[in-house]
N, C-alpha and C positions, 0 to 999 in steps of 0.2 A: 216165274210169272213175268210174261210181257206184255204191257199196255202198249195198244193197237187204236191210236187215232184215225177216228172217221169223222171227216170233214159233211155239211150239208150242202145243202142241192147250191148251184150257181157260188157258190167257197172252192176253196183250197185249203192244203196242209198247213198253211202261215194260219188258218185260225185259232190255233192251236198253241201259237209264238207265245203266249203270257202265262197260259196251266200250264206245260211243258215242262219247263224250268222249275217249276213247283214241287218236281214230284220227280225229281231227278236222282233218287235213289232208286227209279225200279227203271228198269230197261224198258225200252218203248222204239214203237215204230210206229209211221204215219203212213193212211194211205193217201192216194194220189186218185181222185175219178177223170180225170181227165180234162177237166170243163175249160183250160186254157193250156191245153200245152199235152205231151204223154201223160199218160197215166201211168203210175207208180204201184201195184198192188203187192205189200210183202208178205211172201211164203207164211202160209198158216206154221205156229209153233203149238206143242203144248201148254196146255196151261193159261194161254192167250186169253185177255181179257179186252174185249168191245168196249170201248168208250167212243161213241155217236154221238153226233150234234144232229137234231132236226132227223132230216130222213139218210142224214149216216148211220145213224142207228137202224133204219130199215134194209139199209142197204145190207150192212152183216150181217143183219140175221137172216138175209136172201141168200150169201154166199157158202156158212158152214152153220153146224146146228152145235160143232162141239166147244163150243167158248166155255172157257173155266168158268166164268161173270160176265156182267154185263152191264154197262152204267149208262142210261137216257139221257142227254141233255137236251132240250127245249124240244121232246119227241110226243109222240102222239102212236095210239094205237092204230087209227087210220090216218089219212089223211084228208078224203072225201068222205063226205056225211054219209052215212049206208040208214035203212031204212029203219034202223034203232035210234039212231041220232047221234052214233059215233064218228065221230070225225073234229074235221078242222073248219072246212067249206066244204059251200055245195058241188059239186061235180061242173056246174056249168064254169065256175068260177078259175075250174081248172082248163075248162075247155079253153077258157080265154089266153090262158098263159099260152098253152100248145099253140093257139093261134097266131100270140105275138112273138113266140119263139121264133114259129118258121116265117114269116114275115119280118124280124129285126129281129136276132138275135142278141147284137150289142146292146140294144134298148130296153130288153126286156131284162137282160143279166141286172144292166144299168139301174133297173127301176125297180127291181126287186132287193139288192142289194142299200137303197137309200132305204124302201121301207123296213129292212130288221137293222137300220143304223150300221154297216158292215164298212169298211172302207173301197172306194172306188176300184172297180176292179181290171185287172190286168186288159193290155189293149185284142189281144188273142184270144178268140172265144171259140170253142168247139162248139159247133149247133149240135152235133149228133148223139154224142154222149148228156146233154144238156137234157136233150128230147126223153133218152132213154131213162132219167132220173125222173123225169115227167110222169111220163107211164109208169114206172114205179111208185112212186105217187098217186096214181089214179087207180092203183089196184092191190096193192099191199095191205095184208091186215096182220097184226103184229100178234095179234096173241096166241094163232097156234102155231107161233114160231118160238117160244117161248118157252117151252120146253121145262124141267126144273131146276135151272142154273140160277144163282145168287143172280138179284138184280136192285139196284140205284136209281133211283129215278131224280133228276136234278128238274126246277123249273120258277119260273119266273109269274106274282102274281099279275104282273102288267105286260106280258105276250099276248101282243093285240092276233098272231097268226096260230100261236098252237094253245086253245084254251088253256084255264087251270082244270077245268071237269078234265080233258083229255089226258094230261099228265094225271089224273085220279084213275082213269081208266086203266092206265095201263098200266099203274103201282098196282091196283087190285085184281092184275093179269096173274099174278104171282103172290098176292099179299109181300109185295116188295116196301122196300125202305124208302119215303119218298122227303123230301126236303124243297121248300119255298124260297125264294129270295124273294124281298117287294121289288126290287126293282132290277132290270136290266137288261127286258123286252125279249123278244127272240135273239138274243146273243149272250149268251152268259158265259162263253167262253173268254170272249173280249173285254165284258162289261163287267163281269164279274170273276176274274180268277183265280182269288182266293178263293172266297166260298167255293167253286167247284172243287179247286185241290186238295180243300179241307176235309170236303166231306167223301173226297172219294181215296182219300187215305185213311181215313176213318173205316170205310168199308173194307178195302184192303185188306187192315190189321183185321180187323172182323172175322174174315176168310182163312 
């Protein structure tokens, strides 16, 4: 069993520096998307278990379908509102992002990075894998990714960007295990890293 760290849209691997350590009994690897530098992506193993922040979690489950498990952090079944009412925002909301992407890249990382509370980010910004995390975002729907793999859902009730209805959404993708912090906004990997390590060794043993 390897824990397979995926970082969120405009992050890196270092978000990951405080749970990491926590759970330093099971082998683990981080990916890398690229957003400031090469991208880092390690060779699928068996057994591999997805642990996603935000739309890391979407991202895995774009890449392979056979993850041993699966654990959400601060994730969402969509991202854009589709005409159920599933989502995070509205489509336009996204449209803005793409727009201040390719018009200031750094400003845009900049300004989204102070709103989920994240620390300043590196001075090297890749626009183009940034963009591609975008569209990913703008068209990802999680749940018939979903498949019947063991699933975690982690989430916070004061994440002003990915509701608490949405992290219900998508525990009820699976009738998956889902867990609240009060607080720690869209970052619980930072703000909260107990709690994450607890409950996702909790699960572990579970499995």
């Amino acid at each position: 069993m390897r824990l397979v760290f995926v970082h969120g849209w405009a992050l890196g691997p270092e978000c990951w520096d405080l749970v990491s350590p926590l759970l330093k009994s099971f082998p683990q690897a981080r990916v890398d998307l690229g957003y400031f530098g090469a991208p880092r992506l390690p060779d699928p193993h068996p057994g591999d278990i997805l642990i996603g922040h935000s739309a890391g979690f979407l991202w895995g489950l774009r890449q392979r379908a056979d993850w041993a498990g699966m654990v959400a952090i601060n994730s969402f079944s969509r991202f854009c509102l589709d005409a159920q009412g599933r989502g995070c925002v509205k489509p336009a909301a996204l449209r803005a992002m793409q727009a201040q992407l390719a018009r200031d890249a750094e400003e845009c990382v900049r300004n989204f990075r102070a709103s989920i509370g994240a620390p300043a980010a590196p001075e090297l910004v890749e626009a183009a894998p940034l963009a591609e995390g975008l569209e990913l975002l703008r068209s990802f729907d999680v749940l018939p990714h979903l498949g019947e793999k063991p699933l975690l859902v982690l989430a916070t009730k004061d994440d002003a960007l990915a509701p608490a209805r949405e992290a219900e959404n998508l525990a009820q993708g699976l009738g998956a295990s889902l867990f609240f912090s009060e607080k720690g906004g869209h970052g619980l990997p930072w703000a909260a890293p107990e709690f994450c390590a607890g409950k996702i060794e909790k699960f572990l043993q579970a499995q």
